[in-house]
C-alpha positions as CSV (number, residue, x, y, z in Angstrom):
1,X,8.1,-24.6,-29.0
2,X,6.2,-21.4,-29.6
3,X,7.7,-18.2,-30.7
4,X,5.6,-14.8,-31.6
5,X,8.0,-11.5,-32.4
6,X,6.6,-8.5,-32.3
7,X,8.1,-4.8,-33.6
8,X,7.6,-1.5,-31.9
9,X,7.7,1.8,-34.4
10,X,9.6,3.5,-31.9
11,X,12.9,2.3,-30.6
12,X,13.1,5.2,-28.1
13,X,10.0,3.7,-26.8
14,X,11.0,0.0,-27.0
15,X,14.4,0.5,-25.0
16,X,12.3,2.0,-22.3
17,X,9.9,-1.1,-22.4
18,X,13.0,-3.3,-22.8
19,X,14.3,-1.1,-19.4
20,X,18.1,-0.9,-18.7
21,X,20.2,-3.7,-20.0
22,X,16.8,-5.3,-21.2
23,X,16.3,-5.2,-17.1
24,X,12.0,-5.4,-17.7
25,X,12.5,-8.5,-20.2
26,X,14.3,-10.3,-17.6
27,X,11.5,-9.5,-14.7
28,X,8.6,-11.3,-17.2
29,X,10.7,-14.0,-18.4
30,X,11.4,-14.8,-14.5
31,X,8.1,-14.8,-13.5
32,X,6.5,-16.4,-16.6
33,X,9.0,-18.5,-17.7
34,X,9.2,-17.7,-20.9
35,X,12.6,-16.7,-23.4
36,X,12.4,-12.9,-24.3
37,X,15.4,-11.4,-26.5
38,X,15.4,-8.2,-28.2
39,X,16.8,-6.8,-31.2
40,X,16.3,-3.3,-31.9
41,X,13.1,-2.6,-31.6
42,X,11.9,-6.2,-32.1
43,X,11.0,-8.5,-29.2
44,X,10.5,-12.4,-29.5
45,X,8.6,-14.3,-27.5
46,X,8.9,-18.4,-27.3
47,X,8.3,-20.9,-24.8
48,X,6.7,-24.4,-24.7
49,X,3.3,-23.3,-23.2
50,X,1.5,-21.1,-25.9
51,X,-1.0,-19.7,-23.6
52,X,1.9,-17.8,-21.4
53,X,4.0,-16.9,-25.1
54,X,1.0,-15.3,-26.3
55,X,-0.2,-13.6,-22.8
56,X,3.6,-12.2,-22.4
57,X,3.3,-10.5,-26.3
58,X,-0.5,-9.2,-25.5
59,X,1.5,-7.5,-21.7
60,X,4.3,-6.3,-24.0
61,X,2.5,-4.4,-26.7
62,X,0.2,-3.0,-23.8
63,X,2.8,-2.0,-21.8
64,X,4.6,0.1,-25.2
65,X,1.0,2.0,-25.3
66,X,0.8,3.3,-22.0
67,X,4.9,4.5,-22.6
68,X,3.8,5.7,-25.9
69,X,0.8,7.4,-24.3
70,X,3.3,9.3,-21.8
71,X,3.0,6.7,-18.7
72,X,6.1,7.1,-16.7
73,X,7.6,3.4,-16.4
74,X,8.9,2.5,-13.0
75,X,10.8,-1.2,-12.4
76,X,8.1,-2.1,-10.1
77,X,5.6,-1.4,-12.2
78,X,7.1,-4.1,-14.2
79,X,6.0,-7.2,-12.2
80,X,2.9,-5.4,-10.7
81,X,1.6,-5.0,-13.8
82,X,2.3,-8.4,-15.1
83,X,1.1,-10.0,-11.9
84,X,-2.6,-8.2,-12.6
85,X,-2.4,-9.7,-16.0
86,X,-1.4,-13.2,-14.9
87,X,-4.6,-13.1,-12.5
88,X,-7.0,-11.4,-15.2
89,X,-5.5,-11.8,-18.9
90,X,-7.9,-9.1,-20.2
91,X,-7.6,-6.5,-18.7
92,X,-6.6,-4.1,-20.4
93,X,-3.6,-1.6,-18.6
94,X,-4.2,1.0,-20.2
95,X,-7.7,1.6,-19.1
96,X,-6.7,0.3,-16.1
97,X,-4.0,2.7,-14.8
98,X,-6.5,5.9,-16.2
99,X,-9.2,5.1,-14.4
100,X,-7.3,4.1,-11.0
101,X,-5.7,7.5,-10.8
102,X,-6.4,9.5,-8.3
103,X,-6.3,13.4,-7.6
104,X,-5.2,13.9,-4.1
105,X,-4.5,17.3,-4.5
106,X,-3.3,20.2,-7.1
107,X,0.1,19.1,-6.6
108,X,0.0,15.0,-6.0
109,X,-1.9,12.4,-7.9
110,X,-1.5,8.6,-7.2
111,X,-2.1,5.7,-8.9
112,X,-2.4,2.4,-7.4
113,X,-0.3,-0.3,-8.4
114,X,-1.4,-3.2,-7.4
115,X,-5.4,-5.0,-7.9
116,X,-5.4,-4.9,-3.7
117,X,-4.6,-1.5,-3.6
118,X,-7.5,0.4,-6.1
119,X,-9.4,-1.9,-3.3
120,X,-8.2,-0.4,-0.9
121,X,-8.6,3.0,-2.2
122,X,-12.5,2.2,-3.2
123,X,-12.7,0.8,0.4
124,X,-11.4,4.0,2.2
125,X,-13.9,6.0,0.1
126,X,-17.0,4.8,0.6
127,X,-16.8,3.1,3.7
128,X,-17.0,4.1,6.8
129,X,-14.4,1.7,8.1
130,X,-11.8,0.0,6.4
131,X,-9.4,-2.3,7.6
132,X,-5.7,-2.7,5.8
133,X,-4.0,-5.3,6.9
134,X,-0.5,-6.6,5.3
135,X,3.3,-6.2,5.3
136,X,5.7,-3.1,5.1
137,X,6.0,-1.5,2.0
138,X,2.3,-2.1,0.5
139,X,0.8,1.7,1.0
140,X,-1.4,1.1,3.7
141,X,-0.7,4.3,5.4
142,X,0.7,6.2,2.3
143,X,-2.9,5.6,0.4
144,X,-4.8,6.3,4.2
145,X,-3.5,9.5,4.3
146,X,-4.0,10.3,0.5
147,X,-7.7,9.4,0.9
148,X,-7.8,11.5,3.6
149,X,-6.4,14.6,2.7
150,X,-8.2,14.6,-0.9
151,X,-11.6,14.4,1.2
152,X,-10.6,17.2,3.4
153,X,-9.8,19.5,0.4
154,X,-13.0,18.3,-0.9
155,X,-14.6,19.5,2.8
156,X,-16.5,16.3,3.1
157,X,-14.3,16.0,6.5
158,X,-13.3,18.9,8.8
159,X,-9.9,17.7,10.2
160,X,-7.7,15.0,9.7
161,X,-6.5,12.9,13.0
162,X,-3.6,10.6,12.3
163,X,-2.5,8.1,15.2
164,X,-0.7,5.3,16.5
165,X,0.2,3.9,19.6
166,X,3.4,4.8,21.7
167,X,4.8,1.1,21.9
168,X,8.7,0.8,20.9
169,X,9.9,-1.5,18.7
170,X,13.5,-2.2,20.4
171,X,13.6,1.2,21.9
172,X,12.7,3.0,24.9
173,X,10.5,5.7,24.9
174,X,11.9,6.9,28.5
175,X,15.4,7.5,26.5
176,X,14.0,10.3,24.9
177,X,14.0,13.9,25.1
178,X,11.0,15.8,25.4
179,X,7.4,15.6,27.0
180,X,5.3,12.4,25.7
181,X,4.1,14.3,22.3
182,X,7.9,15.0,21.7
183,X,9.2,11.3,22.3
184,X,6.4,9.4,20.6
185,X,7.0,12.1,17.3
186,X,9.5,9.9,15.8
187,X,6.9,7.5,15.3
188,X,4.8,9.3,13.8
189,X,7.0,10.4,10.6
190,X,5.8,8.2,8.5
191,X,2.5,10.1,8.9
192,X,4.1,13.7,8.7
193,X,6.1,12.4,5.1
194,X,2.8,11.2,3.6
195,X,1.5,14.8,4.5
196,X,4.5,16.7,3.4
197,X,4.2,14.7,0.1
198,X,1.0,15.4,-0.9
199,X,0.9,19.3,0.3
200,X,3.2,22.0,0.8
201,X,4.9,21.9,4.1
202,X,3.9,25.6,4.7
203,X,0.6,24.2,4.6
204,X,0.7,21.0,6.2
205,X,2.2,23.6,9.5
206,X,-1.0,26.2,8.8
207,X,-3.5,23.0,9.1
208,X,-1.6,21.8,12.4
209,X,-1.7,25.1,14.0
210,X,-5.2,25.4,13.3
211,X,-6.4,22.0,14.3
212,X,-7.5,21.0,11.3
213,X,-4.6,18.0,11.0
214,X,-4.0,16.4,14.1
215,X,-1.1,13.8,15.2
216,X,-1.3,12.3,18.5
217,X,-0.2,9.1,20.5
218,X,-3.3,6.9,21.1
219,X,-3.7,7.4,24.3
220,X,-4.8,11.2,23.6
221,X,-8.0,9.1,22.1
222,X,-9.7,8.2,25.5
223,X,-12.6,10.1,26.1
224,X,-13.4,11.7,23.2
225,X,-16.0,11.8,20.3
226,X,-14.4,12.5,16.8
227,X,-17.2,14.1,14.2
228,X,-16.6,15.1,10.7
229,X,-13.4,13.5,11.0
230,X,-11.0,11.1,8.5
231,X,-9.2,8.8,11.4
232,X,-6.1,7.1,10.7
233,X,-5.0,4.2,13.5
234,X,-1.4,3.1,12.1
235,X,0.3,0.5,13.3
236,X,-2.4,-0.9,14.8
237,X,-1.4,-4.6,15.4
238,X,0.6,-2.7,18.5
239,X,-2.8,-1.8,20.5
240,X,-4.2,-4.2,22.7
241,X,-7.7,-4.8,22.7
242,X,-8.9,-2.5,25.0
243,X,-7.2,0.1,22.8
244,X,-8.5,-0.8,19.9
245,X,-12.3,-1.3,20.8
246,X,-12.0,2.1,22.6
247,X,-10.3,3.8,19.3
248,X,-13.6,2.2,17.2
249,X,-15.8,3.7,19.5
250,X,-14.6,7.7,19.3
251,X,-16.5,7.7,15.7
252,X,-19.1,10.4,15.9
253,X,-21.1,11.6,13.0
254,X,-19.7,12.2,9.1
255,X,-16.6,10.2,10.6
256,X,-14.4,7.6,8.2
257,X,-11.6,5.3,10.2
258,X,-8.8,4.0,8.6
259,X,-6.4,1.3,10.3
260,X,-3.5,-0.1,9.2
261,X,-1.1,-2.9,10.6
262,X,1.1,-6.1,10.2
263,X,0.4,-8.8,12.4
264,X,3.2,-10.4,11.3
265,X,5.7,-7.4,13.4
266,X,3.6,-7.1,16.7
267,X,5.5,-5.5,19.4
268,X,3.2,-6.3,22.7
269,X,4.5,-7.9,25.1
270,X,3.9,-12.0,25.3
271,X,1.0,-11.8,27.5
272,X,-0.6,-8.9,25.6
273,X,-2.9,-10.1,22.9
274,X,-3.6,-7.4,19.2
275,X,-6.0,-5.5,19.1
276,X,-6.0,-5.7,15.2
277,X,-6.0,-9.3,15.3
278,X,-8.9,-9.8,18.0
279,X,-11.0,-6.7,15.5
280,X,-10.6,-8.9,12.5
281,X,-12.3,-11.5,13.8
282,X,-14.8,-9.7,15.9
283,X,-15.6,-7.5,13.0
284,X,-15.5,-10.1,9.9
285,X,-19.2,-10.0,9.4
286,X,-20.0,-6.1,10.1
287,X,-22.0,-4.2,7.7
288,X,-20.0,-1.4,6.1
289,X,-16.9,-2.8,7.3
290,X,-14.1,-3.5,4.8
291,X,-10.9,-5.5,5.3
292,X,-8.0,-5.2,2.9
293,X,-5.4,-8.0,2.8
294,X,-2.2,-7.2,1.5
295,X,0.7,-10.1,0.9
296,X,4.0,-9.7,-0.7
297,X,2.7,-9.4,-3.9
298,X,1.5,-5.6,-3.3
299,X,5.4,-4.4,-2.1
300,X,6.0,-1.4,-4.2
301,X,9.2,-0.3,-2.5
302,X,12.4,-2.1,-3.7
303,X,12.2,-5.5,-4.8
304,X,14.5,-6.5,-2.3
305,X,11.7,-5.5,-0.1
306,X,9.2,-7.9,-1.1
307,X,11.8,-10.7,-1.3
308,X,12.9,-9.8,2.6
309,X,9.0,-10.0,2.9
310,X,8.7,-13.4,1.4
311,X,11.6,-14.9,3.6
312,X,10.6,-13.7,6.7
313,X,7.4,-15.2,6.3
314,X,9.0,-18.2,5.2
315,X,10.7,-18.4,8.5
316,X,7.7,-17.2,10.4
317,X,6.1,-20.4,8.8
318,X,8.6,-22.9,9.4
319,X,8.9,-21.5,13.4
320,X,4.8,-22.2,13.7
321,X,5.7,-25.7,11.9
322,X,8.3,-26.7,14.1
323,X,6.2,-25.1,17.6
324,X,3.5,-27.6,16.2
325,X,5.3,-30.5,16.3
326,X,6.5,-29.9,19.7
């Protein structure tokens, strides 16, 4: 058995390491399987693999740095952290989380959370087109439209255009009030709280009117070239490929495309392949292409979220399995 301890000079510190009712030691002891306890502001460490007992002190003394060094510690950054130290043991956090954050603008900066994520965000700026591809919850579309605004403040793009296409998910669009750009708007929240996040709302209502943001249901796409433009196809895995290779084609000149899906939640009919899932194949070996995988491991919203994740696809799994064998 192996047992390091280690002591922090400041238990105000420690107790936030520790988390509430020593929540954090409980996370890396789960994951790693290690014993943590705390005393104070002491920690021990032990376990029967020394490796992992001397890993889990190296994440806890790192983690007490960036807290010391004024990092604000969420829960999920907890295991997302810990997870980027299991796959790379040296890499030091501290460095890690200064140099991944990012200045959106004067009021938002981001940092990403996960290794797949500051991918992501390299991706995005300094491609032309980047593909993110993963479950709910990762940042696909939260990190799409952060990319895209910072460039447009930078005026390396003239306008945003953020889309998706008008398929329900259980729900009628005919139900609705309104003309089509009023009934397919509650789909697009998720794209106007992204934008009301990361600029005043004053703002993000001055940059609609004058056509520098635009939000529109795909099918306002057909026909037209978009130049100087930061495109953003969410939801993607719900356009068939017809939509998709026409959405592709609208790039015009100092033009970046961004799009985001799950194949995993399609909602086309049966008979209807995805788009998203025919362009990942067709486009697998394009230069200046980029496709971003995210799995469970990169779902920063509750951790009940990337536990739902996890059993879904479990089911998901089982359903293919059992299809198989018939």
């Amino acid at each position: 058995m192996e047992r390091q301890d280690i002591t922090f000079e400041n238990p105000d510190f420690a107790r936030e390491v520790f988390g509430p009712g020593n929540a954090h030691l409980e996370t890396v002891a789960g994951i790693t399987g290690v014993r943590v306890e705390s005393r104070g502001n002491e920690l021990s460490v032990s376990g029967d693999d020394p490796v992992m007992v001397g890993l889990v002190c190296r994440y806890f003394a790192q983690i007490y740095d960036l807290v010391r060094g004024g990092h604000q510690l969420f829960d999920r950054d907890i295991e997302q952290s810990l997870r980027i130290m299991l796959r790379d043991p040296s890499t030091p956090l501290k460095k890690y989380y200064q140099e991944a954050l990012f200045t959106v603008s004067p009021r938002k900066t981001v940092c990403p959370k996960t290794v797949t994520q500051r991918e992501y965000l390299h991706a995005m700026r300094e491609l032309d087109l980047t593909l993110g591809i993963g479950p709910a919850g990762t940042g696909k579309t939260y990190l799409a439209v952060a990319v895209g605004v910072s460039l447009f403040l930078q005026k390396k793009v003239k306008r945003l255009v953020l889309t998706r296409p008008a398929v329900e998910a259980g729900e009628k669009l005919g139900f609705l009030p309104g003309d089509l750009v009023e009934k397919v708007n509650p789909y697009l929240r998720p794209l106007y709280d992204a934008l009301n996040d990361m600029l005043d709302y004053a703002k993000v209502q001055e940059m609609i009117a004058a056509g520098a943001i635009e939000i529109a249901p795909l099918a306002f796409m057909r026909g037209r070239t978009l130049n100087n433009a930061f495109v953003i196809l969410d939801e993607a895995q719900n356009t068939s490929p017809e939509q998709m290779k026409m959405f592709l084609t609208r790039l015009g000149y100092g033009s970046r495309a961004v799009v985001t899906g799950d194949v995993t939640q399609i909602d086309l009919p049966a008979h209807v392949g995805s788009g998203l899932v025919q362009a990942v194949e067709v486009l697998q070996d394009v230069q200046g292409v980029a496709m971003i995988h995210f799995t469970e491991a990169d779902v920063i919203r509750h951790p009940l979220v990337g536990r739902i994740v996890r059993a879904y696809d479990r089911h998901r799994q089982a359903g293919l399995a059992r299809e198989g064998k018939a």
